[in-house]
ROVO-635262 format. One line per field, with one value per residue: residue in three letters; x negated, y negated, z of N, C-alpha, C in turn; residue number from 1. Coordinates in steps of 0.05 Angstrom, whole numbers, plus 5000, padded with zeros to 4 digits. Atoms other than C-alpha are relative to their C-alpha. Example, Ala and Ser with C-alpha at 12.3 -4.5 7.8 and 13.67 -1.06 7.14 Angstrom:
residues 2
type <- ALA, SER;
n_c1 <- 4982, 5016;
n_c2 <- 5024, 5024;
n_c3 <- 5000, 4999;
ca_c1 <- 4754, 4727;
ca_c2 <- 5090, 5021;
ca_c3 <- 5156, 5143;
c_c1 <- 4982, 5015;
c_c2 <- 4976, 4978;
c_c3 <- 5000, 5014;
seq <- 1, 2;
***
This chain:
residues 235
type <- UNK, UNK, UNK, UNK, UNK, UNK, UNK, UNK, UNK, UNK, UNK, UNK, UNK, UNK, UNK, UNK, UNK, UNK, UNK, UNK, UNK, UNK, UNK, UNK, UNK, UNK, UNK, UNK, UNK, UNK, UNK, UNK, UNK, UNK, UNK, UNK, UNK, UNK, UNK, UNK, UNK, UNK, UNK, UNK, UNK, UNK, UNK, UNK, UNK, UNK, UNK, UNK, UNK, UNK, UNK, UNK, UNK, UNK, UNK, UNK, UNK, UNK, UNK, UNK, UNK, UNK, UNK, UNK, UNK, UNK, UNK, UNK, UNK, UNK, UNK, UNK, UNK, UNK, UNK, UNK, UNK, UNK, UNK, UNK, UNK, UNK, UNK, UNK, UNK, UNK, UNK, UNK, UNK, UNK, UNK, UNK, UNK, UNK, UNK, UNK, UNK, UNK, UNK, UNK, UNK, UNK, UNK, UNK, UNK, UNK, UNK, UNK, UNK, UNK, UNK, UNK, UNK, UNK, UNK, UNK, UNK, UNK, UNK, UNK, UNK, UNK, UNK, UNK, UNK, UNK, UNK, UNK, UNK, UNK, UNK, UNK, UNK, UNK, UNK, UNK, UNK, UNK, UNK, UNK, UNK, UNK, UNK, UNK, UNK, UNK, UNK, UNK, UNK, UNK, UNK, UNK, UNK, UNK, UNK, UNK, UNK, UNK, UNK, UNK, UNK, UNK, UNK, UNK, UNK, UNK, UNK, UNK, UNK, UNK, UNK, UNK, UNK, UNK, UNK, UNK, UNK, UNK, UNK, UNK, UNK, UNK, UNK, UNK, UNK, UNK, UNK, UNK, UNK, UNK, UNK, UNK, UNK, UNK, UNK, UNK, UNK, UNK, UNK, UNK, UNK, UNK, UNK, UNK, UNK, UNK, UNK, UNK, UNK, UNK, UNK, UNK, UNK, UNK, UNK, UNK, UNK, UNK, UNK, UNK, UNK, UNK, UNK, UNK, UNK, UNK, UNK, UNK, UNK, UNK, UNK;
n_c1 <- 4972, 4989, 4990, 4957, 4975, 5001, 4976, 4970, 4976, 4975, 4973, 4977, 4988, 5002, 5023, 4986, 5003, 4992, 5005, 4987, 4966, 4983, 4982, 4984, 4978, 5014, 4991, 5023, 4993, 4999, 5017, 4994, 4974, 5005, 4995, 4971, 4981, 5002, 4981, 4990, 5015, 5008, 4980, 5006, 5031, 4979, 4974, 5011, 5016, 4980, 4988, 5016, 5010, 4965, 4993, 5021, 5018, 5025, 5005, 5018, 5021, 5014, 5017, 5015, 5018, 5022, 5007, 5017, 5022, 5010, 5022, 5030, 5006, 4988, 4998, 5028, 5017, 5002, 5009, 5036, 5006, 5019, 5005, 4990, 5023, 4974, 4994, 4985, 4987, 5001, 4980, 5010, 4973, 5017, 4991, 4989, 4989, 5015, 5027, 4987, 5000, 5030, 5000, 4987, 5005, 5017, 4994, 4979, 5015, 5032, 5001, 4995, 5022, 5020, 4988, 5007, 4989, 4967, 4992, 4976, 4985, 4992, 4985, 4991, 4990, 5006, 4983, 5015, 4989, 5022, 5009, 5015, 5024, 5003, 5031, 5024, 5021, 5025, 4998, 5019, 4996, 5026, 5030, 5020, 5019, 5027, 4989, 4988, 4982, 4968, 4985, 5014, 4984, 5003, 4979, 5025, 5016, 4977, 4984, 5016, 4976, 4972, 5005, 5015, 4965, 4975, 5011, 4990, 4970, 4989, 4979, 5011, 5020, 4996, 5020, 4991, 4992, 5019, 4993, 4997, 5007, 4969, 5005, 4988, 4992, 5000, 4990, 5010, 4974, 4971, 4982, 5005, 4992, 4968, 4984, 5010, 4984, 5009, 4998, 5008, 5010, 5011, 5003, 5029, 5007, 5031, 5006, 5019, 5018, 5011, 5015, 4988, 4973, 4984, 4979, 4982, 4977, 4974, 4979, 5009, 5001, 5021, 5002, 5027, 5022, 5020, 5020, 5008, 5028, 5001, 4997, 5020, 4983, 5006, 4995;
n_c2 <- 4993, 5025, 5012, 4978, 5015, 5030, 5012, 4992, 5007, 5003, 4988, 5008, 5002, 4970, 4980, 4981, 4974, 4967, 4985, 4980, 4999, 4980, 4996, 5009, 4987, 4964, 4984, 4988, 4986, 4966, 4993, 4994, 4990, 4979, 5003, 4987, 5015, 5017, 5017, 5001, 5016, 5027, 5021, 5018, 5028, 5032, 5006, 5008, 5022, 5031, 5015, 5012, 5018, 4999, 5011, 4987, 5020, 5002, 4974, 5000, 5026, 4980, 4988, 5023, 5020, 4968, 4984, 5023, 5005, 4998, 4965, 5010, 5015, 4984, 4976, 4991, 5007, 5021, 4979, 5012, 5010, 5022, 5023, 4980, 4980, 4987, 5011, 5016, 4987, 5027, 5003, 5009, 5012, 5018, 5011, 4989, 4982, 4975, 4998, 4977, 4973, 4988, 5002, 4972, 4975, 4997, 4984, 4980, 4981, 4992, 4975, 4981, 4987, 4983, 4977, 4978, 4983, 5011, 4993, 5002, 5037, 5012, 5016, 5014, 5017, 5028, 5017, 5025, 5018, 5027, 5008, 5034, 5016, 5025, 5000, 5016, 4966, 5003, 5002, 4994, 5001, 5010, 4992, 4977, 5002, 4999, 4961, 4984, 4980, 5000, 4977, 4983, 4981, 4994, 5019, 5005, 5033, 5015, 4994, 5028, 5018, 4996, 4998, 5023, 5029, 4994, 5002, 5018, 5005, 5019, 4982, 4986, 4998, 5003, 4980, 4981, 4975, 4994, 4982, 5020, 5019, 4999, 5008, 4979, 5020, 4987, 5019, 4987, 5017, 4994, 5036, 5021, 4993, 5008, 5009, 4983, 4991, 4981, 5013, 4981, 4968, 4990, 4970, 4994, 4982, 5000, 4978, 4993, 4999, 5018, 5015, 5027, 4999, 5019, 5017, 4999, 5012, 4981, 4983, 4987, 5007, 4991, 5020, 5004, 4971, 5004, 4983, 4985, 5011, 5028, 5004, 4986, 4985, 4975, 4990;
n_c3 <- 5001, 4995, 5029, 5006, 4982, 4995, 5017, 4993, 5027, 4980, 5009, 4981, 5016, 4994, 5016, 5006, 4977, 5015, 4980, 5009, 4995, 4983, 5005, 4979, 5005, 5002, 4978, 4977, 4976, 5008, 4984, 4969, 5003, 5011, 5020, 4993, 4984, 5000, 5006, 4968, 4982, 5008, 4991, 4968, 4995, 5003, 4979, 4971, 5001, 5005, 4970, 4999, 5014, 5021, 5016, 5018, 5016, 4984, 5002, 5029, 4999, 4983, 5015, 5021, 4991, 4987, 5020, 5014, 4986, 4972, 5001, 4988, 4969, 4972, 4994, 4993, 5008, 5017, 5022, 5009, 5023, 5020, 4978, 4970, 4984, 4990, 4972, 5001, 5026, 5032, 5019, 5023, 5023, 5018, 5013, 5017, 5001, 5007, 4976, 4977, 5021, 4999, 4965, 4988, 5011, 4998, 4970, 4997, 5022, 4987, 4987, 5007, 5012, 4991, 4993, 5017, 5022, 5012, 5029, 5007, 5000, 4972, 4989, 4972, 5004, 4982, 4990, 4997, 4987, 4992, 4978, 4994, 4992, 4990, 4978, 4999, 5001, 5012, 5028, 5005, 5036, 5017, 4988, 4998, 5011, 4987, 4978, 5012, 4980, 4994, 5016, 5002, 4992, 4966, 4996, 4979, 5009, 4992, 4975, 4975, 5005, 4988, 4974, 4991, 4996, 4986, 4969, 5002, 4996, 5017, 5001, 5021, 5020, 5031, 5019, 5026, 5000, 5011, 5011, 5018, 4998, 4986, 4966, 4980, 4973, 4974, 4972, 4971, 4977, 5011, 4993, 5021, 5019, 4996, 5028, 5023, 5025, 5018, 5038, 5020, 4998, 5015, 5010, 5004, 5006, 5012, 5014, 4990, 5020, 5018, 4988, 5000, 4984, 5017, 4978, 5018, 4974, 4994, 5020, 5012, 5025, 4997, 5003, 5003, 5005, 4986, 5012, 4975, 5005, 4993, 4972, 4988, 4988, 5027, 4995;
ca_c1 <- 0581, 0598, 0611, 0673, 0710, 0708, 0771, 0841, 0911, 0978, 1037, 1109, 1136, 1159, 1102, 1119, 1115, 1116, 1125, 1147, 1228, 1271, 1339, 1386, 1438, 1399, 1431, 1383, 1410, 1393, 1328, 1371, 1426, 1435, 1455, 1527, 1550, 1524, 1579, 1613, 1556, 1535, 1600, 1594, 1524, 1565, 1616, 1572, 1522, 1588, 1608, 1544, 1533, 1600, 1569, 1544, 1505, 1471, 1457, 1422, 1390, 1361, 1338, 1314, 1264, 1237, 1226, 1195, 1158, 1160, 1126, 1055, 1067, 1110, 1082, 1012, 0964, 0948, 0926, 0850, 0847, 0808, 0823, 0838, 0787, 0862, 0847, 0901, 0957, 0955, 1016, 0990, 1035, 1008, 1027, 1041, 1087, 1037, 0978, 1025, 1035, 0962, 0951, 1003, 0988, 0910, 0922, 0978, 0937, 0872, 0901, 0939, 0881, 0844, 0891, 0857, 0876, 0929, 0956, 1025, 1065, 1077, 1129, 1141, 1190, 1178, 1218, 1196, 1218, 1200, 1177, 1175, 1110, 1097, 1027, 0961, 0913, 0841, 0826, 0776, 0789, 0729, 0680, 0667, 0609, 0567, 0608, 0614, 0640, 0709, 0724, 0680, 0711, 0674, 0719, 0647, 0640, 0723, 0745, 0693, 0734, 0797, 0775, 0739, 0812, 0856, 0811, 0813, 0885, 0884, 0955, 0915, 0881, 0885, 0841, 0825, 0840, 0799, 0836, 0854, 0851, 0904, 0911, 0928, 0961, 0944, 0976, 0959, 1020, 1097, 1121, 1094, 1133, 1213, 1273, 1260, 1292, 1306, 1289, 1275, 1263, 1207, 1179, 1105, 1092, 1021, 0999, 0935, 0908, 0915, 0893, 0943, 1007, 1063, 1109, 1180, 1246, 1306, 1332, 1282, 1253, 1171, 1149, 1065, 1017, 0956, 0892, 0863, 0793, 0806, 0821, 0758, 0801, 0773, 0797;
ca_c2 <- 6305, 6233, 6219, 6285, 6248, 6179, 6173, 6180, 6183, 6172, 6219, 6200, 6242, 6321, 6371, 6442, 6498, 6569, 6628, 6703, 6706, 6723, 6730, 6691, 6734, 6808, 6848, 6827, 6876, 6941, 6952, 6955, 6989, 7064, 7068, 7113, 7054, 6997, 6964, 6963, 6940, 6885, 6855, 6854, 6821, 6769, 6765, 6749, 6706, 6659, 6650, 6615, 6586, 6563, 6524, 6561, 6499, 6491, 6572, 6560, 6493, 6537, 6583, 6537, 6507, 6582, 6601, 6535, 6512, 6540, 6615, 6585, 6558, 6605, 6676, 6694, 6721, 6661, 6688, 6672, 6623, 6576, 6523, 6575, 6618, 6651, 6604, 6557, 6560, 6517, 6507, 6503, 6468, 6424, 6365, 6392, 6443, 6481, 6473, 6519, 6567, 6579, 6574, 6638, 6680, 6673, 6701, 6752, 6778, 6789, 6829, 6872, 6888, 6911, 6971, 7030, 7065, 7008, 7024, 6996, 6924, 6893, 6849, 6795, 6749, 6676, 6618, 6550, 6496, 6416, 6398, 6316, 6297, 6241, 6233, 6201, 6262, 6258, 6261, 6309, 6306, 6294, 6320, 6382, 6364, 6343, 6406, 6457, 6499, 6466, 6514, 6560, 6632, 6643, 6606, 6587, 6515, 6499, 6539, 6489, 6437, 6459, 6475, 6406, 6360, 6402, 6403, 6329, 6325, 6296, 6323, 6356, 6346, 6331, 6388, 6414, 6458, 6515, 6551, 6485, 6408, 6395, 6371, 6419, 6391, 6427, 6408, 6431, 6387, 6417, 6344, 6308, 6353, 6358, 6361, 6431, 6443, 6503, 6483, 6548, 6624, 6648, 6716, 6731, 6795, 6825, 6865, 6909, 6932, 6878, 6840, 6774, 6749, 6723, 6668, 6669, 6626, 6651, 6657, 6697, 6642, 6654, 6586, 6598, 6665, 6661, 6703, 6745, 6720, 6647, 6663, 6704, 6763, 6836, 6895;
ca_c3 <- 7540, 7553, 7486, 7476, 7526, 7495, 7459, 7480, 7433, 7464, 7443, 7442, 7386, 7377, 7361, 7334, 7384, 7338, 7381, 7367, 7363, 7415, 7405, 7460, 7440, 7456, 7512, 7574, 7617, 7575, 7620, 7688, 7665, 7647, 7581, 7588, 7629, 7599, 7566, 7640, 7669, 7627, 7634, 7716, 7706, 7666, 7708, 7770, 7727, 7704, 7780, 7777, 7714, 7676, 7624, 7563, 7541, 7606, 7596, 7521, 7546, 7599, 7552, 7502, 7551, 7589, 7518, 7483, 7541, 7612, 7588, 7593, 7657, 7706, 7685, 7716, 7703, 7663, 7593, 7572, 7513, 7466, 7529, 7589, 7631, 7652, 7720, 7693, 7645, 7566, 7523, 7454, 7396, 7335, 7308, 7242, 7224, 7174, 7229, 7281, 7216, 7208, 7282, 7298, 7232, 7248, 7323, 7302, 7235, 7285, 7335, 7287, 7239, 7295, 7303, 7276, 7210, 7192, 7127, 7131, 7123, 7187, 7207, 7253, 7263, 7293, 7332, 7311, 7359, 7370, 7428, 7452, 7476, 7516, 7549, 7548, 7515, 7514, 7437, 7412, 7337, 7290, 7340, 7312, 7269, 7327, 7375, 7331, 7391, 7400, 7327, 7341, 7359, 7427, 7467, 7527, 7499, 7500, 7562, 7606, 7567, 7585, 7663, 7665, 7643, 7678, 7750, 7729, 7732, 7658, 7630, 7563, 7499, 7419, 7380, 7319, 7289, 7275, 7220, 7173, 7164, 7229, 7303, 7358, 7418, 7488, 7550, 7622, 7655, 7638, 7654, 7592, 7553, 7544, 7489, 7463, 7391, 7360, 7284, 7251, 7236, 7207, 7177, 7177, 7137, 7134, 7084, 7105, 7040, 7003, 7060, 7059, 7105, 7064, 7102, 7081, 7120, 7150, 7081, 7053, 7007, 7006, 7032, 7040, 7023, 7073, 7048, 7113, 7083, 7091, 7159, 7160, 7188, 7152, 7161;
c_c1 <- 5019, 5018, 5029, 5010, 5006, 5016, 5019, 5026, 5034, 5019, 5021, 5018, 5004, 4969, 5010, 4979, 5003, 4990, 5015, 5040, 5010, 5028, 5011, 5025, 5004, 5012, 4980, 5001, 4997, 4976, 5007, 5018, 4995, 5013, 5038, 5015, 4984, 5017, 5015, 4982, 4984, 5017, 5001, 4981, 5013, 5010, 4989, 4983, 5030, 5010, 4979, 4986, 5024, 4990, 4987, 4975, 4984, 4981, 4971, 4974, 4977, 4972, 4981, 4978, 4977, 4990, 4971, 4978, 4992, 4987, 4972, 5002, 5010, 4994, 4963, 5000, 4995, 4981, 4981, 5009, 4988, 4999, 5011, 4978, 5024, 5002, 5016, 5019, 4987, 5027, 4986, 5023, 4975, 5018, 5012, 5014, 4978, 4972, 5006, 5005, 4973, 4987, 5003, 4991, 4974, 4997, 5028, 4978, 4971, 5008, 5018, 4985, 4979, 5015, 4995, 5020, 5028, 4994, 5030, 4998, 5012, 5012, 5002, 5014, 5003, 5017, 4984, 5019, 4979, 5003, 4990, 4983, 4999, 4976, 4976, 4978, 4978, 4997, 4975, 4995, 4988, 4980, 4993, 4981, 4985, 5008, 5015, 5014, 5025, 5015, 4985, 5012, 4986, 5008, 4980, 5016, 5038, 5010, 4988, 5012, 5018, 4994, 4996, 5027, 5008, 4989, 4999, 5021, 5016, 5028, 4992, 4983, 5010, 4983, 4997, 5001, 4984, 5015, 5005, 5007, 5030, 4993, 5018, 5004, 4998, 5001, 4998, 5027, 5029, 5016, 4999, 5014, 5043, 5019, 4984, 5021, 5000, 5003, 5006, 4990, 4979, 4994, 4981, 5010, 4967, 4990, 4971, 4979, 4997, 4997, 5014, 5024, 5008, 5017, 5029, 5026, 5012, 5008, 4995, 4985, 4967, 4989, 4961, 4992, 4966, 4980, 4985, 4962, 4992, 5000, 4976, 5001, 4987, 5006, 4971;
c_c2 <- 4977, 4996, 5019, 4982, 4973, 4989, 5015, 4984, 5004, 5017, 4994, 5009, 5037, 5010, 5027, 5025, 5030, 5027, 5022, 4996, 5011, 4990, 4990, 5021, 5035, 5002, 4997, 5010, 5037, 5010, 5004, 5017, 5026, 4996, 5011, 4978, 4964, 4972, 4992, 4981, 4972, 4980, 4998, 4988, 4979, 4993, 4986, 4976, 4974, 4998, 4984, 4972, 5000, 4992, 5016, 4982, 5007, 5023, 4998, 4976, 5011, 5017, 4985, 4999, 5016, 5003, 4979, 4991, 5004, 5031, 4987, 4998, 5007, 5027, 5006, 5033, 4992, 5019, 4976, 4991, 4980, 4980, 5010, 5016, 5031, 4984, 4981, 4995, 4975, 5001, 4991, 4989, 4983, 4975, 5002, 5035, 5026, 5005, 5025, 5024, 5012, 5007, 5025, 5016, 5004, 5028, 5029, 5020, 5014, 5023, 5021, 5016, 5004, 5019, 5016, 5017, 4983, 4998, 4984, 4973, 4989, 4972, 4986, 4974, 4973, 4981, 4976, 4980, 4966, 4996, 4974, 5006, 4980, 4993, 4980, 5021, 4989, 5008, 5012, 5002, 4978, 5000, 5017, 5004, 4995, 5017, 5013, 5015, 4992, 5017, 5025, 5034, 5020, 4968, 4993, 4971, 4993, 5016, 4991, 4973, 4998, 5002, 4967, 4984, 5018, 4995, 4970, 4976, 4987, 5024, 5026, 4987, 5001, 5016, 5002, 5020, 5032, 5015, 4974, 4969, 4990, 5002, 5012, 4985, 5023, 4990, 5022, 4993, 5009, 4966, 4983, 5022, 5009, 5006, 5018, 5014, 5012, 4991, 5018, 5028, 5002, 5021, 5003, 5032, 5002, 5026, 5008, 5007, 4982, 4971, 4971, 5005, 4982, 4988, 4995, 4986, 5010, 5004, 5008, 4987, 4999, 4967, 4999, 5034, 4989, 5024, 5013, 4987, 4975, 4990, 5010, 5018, 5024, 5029, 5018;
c_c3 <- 5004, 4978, 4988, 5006, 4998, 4994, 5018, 4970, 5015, 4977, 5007, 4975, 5008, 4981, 5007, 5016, 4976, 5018, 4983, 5007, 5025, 4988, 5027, 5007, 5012, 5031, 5018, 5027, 4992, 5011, 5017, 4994, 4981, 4969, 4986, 5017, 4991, 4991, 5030, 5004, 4998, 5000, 5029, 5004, 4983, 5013, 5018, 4996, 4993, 5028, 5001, 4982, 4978, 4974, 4983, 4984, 5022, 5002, 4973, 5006, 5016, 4990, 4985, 5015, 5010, 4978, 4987, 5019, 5028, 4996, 5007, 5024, 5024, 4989, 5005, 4993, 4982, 4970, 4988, 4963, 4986, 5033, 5026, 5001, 5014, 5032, 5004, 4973, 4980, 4987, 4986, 4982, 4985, 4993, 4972, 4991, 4982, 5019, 5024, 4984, 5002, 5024, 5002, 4987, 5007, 5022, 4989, 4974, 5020, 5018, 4982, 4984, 5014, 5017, 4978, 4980, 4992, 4982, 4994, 5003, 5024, 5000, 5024, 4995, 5019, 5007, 4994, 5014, 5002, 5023, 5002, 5019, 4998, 5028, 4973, 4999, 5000, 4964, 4992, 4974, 4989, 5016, 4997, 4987, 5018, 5016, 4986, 5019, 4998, 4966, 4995, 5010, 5026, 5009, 5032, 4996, 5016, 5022, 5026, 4992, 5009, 5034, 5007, 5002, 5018, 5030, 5002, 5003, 4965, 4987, 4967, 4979, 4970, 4991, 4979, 4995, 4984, 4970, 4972, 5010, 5020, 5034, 5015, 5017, 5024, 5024, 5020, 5020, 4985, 4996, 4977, 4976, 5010, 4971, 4988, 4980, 4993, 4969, 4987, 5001, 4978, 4995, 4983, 4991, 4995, 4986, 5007, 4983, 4980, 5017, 5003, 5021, 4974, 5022, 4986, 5026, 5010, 4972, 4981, 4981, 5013, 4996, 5001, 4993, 5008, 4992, 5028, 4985, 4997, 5034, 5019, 5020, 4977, 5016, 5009;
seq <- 1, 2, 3, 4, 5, 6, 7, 8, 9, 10, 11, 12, 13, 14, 15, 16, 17, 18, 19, 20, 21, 22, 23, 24, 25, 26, 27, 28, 29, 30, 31, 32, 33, 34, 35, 36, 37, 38, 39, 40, 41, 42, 43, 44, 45, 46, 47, 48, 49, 50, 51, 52, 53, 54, 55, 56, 57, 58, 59, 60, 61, 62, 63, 64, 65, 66, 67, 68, 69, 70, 71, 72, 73, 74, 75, 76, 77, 78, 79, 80, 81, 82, 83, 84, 85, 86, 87, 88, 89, 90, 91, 92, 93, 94, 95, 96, 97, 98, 99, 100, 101, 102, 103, 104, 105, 106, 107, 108, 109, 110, 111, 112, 113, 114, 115, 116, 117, 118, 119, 120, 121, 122, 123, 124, 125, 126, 127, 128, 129, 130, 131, 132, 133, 134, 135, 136, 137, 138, 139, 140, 141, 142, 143, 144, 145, 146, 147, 148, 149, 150, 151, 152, 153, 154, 155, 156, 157, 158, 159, 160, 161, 162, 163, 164, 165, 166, 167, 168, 169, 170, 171, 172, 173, 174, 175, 176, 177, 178, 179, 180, 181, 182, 183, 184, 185, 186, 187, 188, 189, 190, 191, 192, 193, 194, 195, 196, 197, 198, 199, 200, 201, 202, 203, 204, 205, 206, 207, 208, 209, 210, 211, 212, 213, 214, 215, 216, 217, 218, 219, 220, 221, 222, 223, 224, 225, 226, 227, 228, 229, 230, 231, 232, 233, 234, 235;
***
């Protein structure tokens, strides 16, 4: 196992975070508040949050940062993945923008085509943001010919990876990627990351019977079409 751990690759540039959308803008006071009195009442939860917080920048910068990169890392129970056991968070992101495409639709097309009797076109709409990185990763990219496990889809081999750096203290990891030719970035440390951008909207559709996601921008223009059998995804 000597030999995984023999390379390191220094980051000091943004890498693209793609996460489901939220909306900054969405009423987040329509869960406390009855609905006959919510216009009222969402203006005294304004009211009380601007005695607190005047600036609307520092408000969005705020957001920006919970959204792009403090979810991994302040909501337990840590969620089991490729480089998590759930005994410690990951922030995933890639270095390239179509690597975090293929990435999300893989994971979003899997768990929806294993919802019985789907017949219909499913929508989802995505937040892409950059995220600077600035660390010292271990570098596992071009070892999966002698460890096929790090793209393997039992996640044994890389979630003793991920346990091993992080109990380590190292701040994460360079990967590949299992879905296409492209380097995943996973970080264990919030600190080596910073300066999160919102770039972009996207809009995954997945069709069920004819088995593909189409990818299309905010302004509707159809920028990739992903095959559910490249992804080795079957209904």
């Amino acid at each position: 196992m000597e030999h995984l751990y023999n390379k390191n690759a220094s980051i000091d540039q943004d890498v693209f975070r793609n996460i489901v959308y939220i909306n900054p803008d969405d009423n987040l006071f329509d869960d406390l508040i009855p609905k006959h009195a919510l216009k009222r009442g969402t203006q005294i939860a304004l009211d009380a949050e601007a005695r607190v917080k005047t600036d609307p920048n520092i408000i969005l910068q705020d957001f920006h940062y919970k959204t792009a990169i403090g979810y991994p890392f302040f909501n337990k129970p840590y969620q089991r993945s490729r480089y998590s056991n759930g005994d410690h968070s990951v922030w995933y992101g890639a270095l390239e923008h179509r690597t975090a495409v293929y990435e999300t639709v893989y994971h979003m097309s899997r768990s929806t085509m294993a919802i019985e009797g789907l017949n219909e076109v499913v929508r989802q709409k995505r937040a892409v943001y950059t995220v600077f990185g600035k660390a010292i990763l271990v570098d596992l990219r071009g070892k999966e010919k002698d460890y096929p496990g790090l793209i393997d889809e039992r996640y044994d081999f890389t979630q003793n990876i991920g346990a091993t750096l992080q109990k380590q203290g190292h701040p994460g990891l360079l990967a590949p990627s299992a879905r296409i030719e492209g380097s995943n970035v996973v970080i264990f440390n919030p600190d080596v990351l910073s300066r999160p951008t919102f770039a972009t909207k996207l809009e995954y559709t997945l069709d069920p019977i004819k088995q593909v996601v189409t990818v299309n921008n905010a302004f509707g223009k159809l920028l990739m079409t992903i095959e559910l059998e490249a992804l080795q995804i079957f209904n």
